[in-house]
N, C-alpha and C positions, 0 to 999 in steps of 0.2 A: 164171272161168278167163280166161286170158289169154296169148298168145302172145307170148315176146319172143327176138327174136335179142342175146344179151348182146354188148355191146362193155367194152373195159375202161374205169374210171374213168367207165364212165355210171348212169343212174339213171331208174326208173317210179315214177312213182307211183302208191299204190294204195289201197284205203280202209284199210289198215293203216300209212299211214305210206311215206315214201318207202327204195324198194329197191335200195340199191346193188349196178349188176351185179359188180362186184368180190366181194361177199358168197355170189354164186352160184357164179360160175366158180371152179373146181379140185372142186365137190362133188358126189358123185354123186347120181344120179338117186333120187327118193324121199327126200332129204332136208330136213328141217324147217330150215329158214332163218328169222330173227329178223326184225322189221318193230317200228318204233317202238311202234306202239299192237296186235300181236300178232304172228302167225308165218303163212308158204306151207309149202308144198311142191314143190321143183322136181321135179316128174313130166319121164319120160320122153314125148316124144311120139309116141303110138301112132295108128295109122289111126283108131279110136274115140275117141279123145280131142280129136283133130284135124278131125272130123265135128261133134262136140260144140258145138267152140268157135267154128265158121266161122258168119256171118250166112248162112242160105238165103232166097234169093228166090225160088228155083222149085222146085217138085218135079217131077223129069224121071217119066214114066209107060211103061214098055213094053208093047207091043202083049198080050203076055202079062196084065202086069198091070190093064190094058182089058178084056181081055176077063172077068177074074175081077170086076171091077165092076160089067160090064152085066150079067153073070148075075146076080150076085149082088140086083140092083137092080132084076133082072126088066124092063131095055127090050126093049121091041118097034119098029120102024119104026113112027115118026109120036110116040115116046115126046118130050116136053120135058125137058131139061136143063137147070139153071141152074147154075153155077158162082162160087163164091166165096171170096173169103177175106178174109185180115188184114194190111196193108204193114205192114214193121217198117221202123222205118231202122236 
């Protein structure tokens, strides 16, 4: 997926072949749009869709969500934690 603000007379390219934004603008949402080498869909863009498609580098945690973890994970004071993960660029 891929977020684009269309202007007119421009163009994305994508692995199907380049997208003339002219070919989107005027058409509604949920529409199947042609590409050289196959077809999109312009999707509305919704809060979930929008989450979907964004790079995350952090995940924010609430106190709440903390606390369902150390239960869950059984620490006590003096417990060791090691935290890790995976950089994406």
């Amino acid at each position: 997926m891929s977020t684009l603000q269309l202007k007119k007379d421009s163009s994305y390219q994508t692995k199907y072949g380049c997208l003339r934004h002219n070919d989107i603008i005027g058409k509604q949402f949920g529409s199947k749009v042609k590409c050289p080498k196959g077809y999109i869909y312009a999707m509305r863009p919704t809060p979930e869709l929008w989450t979907i498609n964004l790079p995350h580098r952090t995940q924010i945690l609430y106190a709440t969500d903390i606390s369902m973890v150390i239960m869950q994970l059984d620490l006590k004071p003096g417990s060791v934690v090691v935290e890790s993960g995976k950089w994406r660029n």
